[in-house]
Backbone bond lengths (Angstrom), bond angles and torsions (degrees), N, CA, C in turn:
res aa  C-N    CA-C-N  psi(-1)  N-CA   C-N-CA  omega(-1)  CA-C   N-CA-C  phi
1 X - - - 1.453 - - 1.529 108.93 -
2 X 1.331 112.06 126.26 1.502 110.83 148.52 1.181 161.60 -48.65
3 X 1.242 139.31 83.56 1.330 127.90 -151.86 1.298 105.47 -66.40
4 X 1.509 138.84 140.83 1.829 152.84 157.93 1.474 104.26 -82.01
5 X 1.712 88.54 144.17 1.416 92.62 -178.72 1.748 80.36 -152.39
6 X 1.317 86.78 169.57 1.562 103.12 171.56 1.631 108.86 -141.10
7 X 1.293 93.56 125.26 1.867 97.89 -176.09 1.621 95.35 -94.81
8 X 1.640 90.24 128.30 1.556 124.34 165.99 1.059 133.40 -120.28
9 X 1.692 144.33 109.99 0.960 116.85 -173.53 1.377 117.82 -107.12
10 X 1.135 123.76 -153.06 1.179 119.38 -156.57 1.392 125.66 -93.08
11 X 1.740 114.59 -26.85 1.680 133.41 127.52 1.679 121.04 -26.03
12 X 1.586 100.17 -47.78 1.416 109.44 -176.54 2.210 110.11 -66.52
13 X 1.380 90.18 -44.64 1.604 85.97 179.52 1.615 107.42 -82.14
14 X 1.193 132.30 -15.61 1.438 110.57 -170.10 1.655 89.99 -90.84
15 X 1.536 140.67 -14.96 1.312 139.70 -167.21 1.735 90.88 -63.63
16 X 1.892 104.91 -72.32 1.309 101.52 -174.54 1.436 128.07 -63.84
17 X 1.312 117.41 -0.98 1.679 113.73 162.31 1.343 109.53 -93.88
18 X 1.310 123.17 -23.11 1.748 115.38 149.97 1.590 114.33 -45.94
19 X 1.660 98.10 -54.30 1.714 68.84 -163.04 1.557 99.65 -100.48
20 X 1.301 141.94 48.52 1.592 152.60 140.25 1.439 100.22 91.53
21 X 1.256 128.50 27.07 1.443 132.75 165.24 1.707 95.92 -100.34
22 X 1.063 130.29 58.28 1.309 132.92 153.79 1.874 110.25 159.61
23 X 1.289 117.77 120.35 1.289 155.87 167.72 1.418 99.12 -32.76
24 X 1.322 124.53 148.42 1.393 140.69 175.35 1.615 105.16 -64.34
25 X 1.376 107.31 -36.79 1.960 107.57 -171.19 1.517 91.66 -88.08
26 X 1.182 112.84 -46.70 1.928 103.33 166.60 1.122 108.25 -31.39
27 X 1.341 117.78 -93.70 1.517 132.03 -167.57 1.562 103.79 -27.84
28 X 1.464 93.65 -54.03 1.863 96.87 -161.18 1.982 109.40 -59.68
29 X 1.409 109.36 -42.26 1.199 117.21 152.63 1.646 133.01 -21.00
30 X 1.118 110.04 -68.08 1.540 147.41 -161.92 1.744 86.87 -76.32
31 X 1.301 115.40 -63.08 1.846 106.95 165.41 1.174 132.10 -93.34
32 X 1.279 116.96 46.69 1.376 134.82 126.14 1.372 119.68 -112.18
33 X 1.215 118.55 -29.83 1.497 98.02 176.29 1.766 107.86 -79.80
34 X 1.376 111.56 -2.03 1.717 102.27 171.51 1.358 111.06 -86.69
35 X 1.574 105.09 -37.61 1.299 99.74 175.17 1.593 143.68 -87.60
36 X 1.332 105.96 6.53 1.220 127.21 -171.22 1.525 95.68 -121.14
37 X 1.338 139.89 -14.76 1.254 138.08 -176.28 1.699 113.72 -22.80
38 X 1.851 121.94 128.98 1.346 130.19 -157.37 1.370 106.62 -39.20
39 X 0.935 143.57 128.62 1.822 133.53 149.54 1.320 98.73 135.99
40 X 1.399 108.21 -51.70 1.588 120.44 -161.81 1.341 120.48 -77.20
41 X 1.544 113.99 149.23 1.674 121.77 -170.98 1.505 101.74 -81.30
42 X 1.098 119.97 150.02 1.383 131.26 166.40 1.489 129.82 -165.02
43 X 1.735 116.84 136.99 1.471 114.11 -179.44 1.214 127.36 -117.56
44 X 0.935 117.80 123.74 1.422 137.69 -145.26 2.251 91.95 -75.76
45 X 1.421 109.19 100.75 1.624 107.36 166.01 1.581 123.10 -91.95
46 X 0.854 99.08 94.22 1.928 113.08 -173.33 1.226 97.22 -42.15
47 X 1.508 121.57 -68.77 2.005 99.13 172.44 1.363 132.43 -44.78
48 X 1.148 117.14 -47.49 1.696 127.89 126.19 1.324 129.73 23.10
49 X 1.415 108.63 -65.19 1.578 140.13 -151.44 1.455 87.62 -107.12
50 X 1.114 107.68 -65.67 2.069 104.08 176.55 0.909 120.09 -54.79
């Protein structure tokens, strides 16, 4: 079996929480799992995050 995925990036989730097709804990979700994606280095910018 194939696993489905849908590639989103990170333009793509802040568009639909602009226009209210996605929730603040959505959104916030959606950039961490882009930015933390398995393998990869990443640093967390607290202004960033706000």
């Amino acid at each position: 079996m194939t696993e489905q995925h849908y590639r989103m990036t990170l333009s793509d989730a802040i568009a639909l929480y602009e226009s209210n097709d996605l929730t603040a804990k959505g959104a916030l979700k959606i950039w961490v799992r882009i930015k933390f994606k398995e393998n990869w280095s990443a640093f967390i910018d607290t202004k960033e995050v706000c």
